[in-house]
C-alpha positions in Angstrom: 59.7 92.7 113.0 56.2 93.2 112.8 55.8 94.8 109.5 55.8 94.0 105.4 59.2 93.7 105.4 60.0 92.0 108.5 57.3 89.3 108.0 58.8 88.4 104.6 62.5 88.3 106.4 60.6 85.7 108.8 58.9 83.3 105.6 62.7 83.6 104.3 63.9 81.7 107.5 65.0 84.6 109.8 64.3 85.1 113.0 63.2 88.1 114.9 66.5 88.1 117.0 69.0 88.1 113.9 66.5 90.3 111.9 66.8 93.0 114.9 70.8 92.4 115.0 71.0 93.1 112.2 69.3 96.6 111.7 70.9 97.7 114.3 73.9 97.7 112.6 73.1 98.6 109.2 71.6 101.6 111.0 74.7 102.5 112.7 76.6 102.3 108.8 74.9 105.6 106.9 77.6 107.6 107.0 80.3 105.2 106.0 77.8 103.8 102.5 77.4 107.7 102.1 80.9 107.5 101.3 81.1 104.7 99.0 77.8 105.9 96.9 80.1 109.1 96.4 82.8 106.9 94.7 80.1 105.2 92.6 78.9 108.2 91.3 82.5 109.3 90.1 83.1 105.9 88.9 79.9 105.7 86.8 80.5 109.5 85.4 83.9 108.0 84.4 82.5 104.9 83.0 79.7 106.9 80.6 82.5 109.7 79.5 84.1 106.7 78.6 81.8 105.3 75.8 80.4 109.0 74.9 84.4 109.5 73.8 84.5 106.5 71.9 81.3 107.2 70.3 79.6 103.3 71.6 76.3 103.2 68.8 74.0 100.0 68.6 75.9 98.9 65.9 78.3 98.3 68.5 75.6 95.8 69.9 76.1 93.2 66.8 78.2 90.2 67.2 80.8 88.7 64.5 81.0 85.1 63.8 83.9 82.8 62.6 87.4 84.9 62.1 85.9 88.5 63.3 88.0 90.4 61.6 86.5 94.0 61.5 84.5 93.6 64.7 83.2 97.2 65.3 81.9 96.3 68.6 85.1 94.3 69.9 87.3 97.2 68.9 85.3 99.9 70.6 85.0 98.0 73.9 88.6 97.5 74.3 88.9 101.4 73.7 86.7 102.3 76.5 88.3 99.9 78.7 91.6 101.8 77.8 89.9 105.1 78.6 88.1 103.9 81.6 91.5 102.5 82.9 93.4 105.3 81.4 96.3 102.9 79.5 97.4 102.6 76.0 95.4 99.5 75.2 93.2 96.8 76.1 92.6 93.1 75.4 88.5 92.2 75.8 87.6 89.1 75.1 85.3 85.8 75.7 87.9 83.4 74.8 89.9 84.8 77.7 87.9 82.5 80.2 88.4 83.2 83.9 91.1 85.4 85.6 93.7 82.7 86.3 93.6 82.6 82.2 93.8 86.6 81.7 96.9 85.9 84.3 98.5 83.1 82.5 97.7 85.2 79.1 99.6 88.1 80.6 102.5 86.4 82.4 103.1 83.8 79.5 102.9 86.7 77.1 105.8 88.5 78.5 108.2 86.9 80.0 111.1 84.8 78.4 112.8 81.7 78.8 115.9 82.7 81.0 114.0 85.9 83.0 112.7 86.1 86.4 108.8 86.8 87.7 109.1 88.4 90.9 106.5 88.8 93.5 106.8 91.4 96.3 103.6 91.0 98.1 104.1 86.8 98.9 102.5 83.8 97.6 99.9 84.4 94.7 97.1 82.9 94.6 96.1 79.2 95.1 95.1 78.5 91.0 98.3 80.9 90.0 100.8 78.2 91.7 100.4 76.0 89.0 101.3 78.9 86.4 103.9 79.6 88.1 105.0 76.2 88.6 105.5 76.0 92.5 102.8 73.2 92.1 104.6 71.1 89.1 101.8 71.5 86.2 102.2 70.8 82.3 102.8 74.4 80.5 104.0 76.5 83.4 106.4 78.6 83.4 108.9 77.0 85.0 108.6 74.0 82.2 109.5 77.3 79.8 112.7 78.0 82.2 111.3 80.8 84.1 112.1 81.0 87.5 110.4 82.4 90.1 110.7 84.6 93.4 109.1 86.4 96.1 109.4 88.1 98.8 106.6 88.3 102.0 105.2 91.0 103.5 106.2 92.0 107.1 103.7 90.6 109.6 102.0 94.0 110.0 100.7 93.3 106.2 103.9 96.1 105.0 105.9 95.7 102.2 109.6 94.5 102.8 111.7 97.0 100.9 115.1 96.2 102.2 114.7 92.3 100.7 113.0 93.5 97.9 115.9 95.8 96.8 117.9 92.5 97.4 116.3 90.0 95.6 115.3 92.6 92.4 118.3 91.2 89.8 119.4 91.1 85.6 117.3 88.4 85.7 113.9 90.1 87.1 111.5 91.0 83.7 108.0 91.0 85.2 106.7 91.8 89.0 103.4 90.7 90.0 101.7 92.5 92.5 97.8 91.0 93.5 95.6 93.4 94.7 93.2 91.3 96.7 94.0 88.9 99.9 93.5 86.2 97.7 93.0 82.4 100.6 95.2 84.4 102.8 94.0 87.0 105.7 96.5 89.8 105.0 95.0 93.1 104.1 94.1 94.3 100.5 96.1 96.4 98.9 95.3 99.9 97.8 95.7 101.9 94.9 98.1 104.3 97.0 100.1 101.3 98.4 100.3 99.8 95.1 101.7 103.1 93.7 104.3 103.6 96.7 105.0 100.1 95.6 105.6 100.1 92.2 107.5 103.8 92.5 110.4 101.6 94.8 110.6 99.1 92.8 110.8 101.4 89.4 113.7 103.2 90.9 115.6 100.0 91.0 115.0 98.9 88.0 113.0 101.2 85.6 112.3 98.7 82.6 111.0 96.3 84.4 107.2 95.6 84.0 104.8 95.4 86.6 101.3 93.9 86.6 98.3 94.2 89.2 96.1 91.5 89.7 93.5 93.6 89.9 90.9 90.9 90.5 87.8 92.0 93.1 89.3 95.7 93.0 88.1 97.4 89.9 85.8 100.8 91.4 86.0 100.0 94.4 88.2 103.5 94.5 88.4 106.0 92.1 91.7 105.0 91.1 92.5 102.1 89.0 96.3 100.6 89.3 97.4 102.0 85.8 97.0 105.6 86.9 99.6 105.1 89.2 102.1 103.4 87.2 101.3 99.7 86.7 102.2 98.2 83.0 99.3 96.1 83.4 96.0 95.4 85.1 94.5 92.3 85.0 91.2 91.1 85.9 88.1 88.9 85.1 84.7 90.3 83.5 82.1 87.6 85.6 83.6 89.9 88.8 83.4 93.5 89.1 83.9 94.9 85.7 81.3 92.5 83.9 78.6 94.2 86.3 77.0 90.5 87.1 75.8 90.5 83.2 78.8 89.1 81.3 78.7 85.7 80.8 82.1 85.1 80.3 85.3 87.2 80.0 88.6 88.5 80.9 90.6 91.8 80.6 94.1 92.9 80.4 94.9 96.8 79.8 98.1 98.4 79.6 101.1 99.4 78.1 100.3 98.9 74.4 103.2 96.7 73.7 102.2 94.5 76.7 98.8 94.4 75.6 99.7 93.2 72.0 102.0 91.2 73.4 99.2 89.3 75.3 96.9 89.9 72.2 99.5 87.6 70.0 99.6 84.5 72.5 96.0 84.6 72.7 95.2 84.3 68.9 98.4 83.6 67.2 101.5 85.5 66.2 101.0 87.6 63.3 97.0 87.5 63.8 97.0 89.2 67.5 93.8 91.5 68.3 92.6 91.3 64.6 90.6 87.7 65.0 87.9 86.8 68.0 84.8 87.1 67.1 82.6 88.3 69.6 79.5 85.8 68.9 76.5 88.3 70.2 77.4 88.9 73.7 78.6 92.4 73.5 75.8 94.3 74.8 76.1 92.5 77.9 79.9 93.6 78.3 79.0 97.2 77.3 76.1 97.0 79.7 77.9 95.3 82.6 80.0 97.8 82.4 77.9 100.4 82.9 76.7 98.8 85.6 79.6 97.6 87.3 80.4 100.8 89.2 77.1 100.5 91.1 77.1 97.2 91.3 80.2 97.0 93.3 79.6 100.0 95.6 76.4 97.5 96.5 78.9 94.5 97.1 81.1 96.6 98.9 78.3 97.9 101.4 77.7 94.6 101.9 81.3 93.3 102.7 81.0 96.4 105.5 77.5 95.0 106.8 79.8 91.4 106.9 82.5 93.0 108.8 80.6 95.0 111.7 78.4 92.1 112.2 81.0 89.1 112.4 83.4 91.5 114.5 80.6 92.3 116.7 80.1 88.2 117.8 83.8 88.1 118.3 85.3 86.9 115.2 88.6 88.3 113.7 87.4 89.8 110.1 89.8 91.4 107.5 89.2 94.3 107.1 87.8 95.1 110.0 84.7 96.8 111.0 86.6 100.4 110.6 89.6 100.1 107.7 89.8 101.3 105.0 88.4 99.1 101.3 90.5 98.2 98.5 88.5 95.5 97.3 85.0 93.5 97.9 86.0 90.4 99.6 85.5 90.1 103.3 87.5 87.3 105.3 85.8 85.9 108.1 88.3 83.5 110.8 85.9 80.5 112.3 88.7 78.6 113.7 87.2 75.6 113.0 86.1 73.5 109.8 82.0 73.6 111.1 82.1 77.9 110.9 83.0 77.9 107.2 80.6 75.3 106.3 77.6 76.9 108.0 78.7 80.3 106.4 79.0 79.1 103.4 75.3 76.9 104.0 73.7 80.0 104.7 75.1 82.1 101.3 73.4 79.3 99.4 69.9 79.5 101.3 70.5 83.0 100.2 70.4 82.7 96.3 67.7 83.1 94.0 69.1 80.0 92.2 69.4 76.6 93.3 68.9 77.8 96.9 68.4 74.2 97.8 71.5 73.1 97.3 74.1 72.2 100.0 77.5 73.5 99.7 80.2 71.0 100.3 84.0 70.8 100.3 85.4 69.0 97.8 88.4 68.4 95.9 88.7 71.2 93.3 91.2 71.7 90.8 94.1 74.0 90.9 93.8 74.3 95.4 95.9 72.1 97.4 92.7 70.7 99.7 89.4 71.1 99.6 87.6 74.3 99.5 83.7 74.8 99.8 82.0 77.4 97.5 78.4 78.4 97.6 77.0 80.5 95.1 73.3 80.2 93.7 74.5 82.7 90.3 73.1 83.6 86.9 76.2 82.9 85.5 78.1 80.0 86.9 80.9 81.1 89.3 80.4 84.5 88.9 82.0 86.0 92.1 80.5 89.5 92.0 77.4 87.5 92.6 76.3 86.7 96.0 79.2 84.1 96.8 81.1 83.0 99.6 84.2 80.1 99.7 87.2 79.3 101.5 89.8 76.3 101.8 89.1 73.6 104.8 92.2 74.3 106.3 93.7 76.4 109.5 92.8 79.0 109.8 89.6 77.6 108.6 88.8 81.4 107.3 85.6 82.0 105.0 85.8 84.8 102.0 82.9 86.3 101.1 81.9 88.8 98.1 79.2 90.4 95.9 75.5 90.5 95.7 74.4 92.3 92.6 72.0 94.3 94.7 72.6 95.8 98.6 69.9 94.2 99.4 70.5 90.7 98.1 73.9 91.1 99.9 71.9 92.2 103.2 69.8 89.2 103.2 73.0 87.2 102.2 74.9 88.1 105.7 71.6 87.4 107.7 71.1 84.1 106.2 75.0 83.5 107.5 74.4 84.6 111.2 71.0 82.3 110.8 73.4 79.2 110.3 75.6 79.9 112.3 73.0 80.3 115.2 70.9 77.2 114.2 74.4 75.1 114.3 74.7 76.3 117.6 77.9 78.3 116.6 76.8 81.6 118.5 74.1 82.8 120.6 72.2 86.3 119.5 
């Protein structure tokens, strides 16, 4: 550890015993971020091929005020989200604010009093329950007399065709299938299993639409969820897509009539994608975008770096050190309350903002006990930022994602096995 770089690892609070654990491993893991630069590279060709077809100009750049009608900018964004995402249509927008809301926006958008929301991958996730209405919560839609059904997956993380074929009926109008692992330690799932997926269930029942939370898995393969037949993908612009420079920002692309149909309850009926002004923060969209593929493929070597590590000490990780990678989240299992805290203590030391703070659980809305979250961001709560959270409860597992550079990620992890050491967790 006695050079440059070592000696600033050691003024950052690392010592030389985690410093050399850790390059060890990251040696071992050329071959494997080989990979995943490859499907950057794609991802950003697709990305740029994207915005040359739709002819993006600086004008694009300038932001509407009050109604926006005419928004040049606006518009073309939600085409090359279309063309990056290969669908009919897209919906863009700041007032969309958070992926729960692009969620709600799509689920509330198109279903009908009367019909059925199906979900044949298990329990959504935690802030979706109130949607729903599994938690009782004003506006969901169960208040609007939609009911609601799922079906789990088999213990080995496969999908359970036999009982979804069963519970598939008139009623069903809208299946929701969430990428991502979501507070749960089941694997992520990938663009192929999501296809095989929505090609069962389309054979039941061809007109029925199905939407991908696509949340934490936008390029993280070179597939997005509507090549392979989904209606709709969903997802949120401060995680992957917004590159780490959007400040706000959700998308929904699709099936056009989906889309609009998301498009009317956003504004209003009879206004739809027409109105929403884009109030000068388009060029970060376009240019988090550009970034995003990048950006991720950084956050995903890092979620790799997380896995080999944590398996290495003994604990259980999903994925582990060899799967495959679907999205960028990486699910340690402490076993105990004190593991996730200390985790989550040393994300925070990690961050080039307010890296004096100390995490600590509390009672936030939408979970049903408390969950910690440490993340030092630019943009507040922006998850494809170094960030790391998880719920105080069994099986006290810790979820950790992003870093908008490889190396911030890197120094993120070490940080990690540096609390857990000093809290006398583990022994390197």
């Amino acid at each position: 550890m006695n050079t440059e770089t070592g000696n600033i690892y050691r003024e950052l609070g690392i010592s030389d015993n985690v410093y050399q654990f850790s390059r060890e491993i990251l040696d071992s893991l050329s071959t494997r971020f080989c990979e995943i630069d490859k499907t950057a590279e794609y991802n950003q060709l697709k990305v740029i091929k994207a915005m040359q077809d739709n002819k993006v100009s600086e004008a694009c750049f300038l932001g509407t005020t009050g109604y926006g009608y005419n928004d040049l900018g606006r518009d073309t964004l939600e085409a090359v989200y279309a063309s990056v995402f290969h669908a009919q249509d897209a919906l863009v927008r700041p007032q969309i604010t958070c992926g729960t809301h692009a969620l709600a926006l799509a689920l509330m958008s198109n279903l009908r009093p009367g019909e059925e929301l199906f979900s044949p991958v298990g329990k959504p996730y935690d802030t979706l329950e109130e949607v729903i209405g599994i938690r009782p919560s004003k506006g969901s839609l169960a208040e609007y007399g939609i009911t609601y059904q799922q079906v789990d997956l088999l213990e080995d993380g496969s999908f359970d065709y036999e009982n979804i074929k069963k519970a598939l009926n008139e009623k069903t109008k809208l299946v929701t299938i969430q990428r991502s692992k979501g507070y749960q330690t089941r694997p992520t799932l990938s663009v192929q299993k999501i296809s095989e997926l929505i090609s069962f269930i389309k054979g039941i029942k061809p007109d029925v639409i199905c939407m991908v939370d696509n949340c934490y898995g936008e390029f993280v393969e070179r597939l997005e969820p509507t090549d392979v037949g989904a209606d709709m993908a969903v997802g949120s612009l401060i995680k992957n897509p917004g590159g780490g420079l959007a400040p706000i920002g959700g998308y929904i692309v699709g099936k056009k009539e989906c889309v609009e149909n998301a498009a009317y309850r956003l504004t209003s009926p009879g206004l739809g994608k027409e109105v929403g002004a884009s109030l000068g923060i388009l060029k970060d969209f376009y240019q988090g975008l550009f970034l995003a593929p990048t950006v991720t493929a950084g956050a995903l070597k890092g979620a790799v770096f997380a896995a080999n590590a944590y398996e290495k000490l003994g604990f259980k990780v999903v994925p582990n050190s060899t799967q495959s990678r679907h999205d960028i989240i990486q699910a340690v299992t402490f076993g105990t309350p004190e593991g996730v805290i200390a985790f989550c203590k040393g994300i925070q030391a990690a961050a080039p903002v307010d890296s004096f703070v100390t995490p600590e659980p509390w009672d936030m809305p939408g979970y049903d006990s408390k969950v910690i979250m440490a993340a030092g961001a630019f943009v507040s709560g922006s998850s494809i930022e170094l960030s790391a959270d998880g719920p105080i409860k069994p099986p006290y597992a810790v979820y950790f994602q992003g870093g908008l550079t490889f190396e911030h990620a890197c120094f993120g992890i070490m940080k990690t096995l540096q609390s857990i050491v000093d809290a006398g967790l583990v022994t390197i």
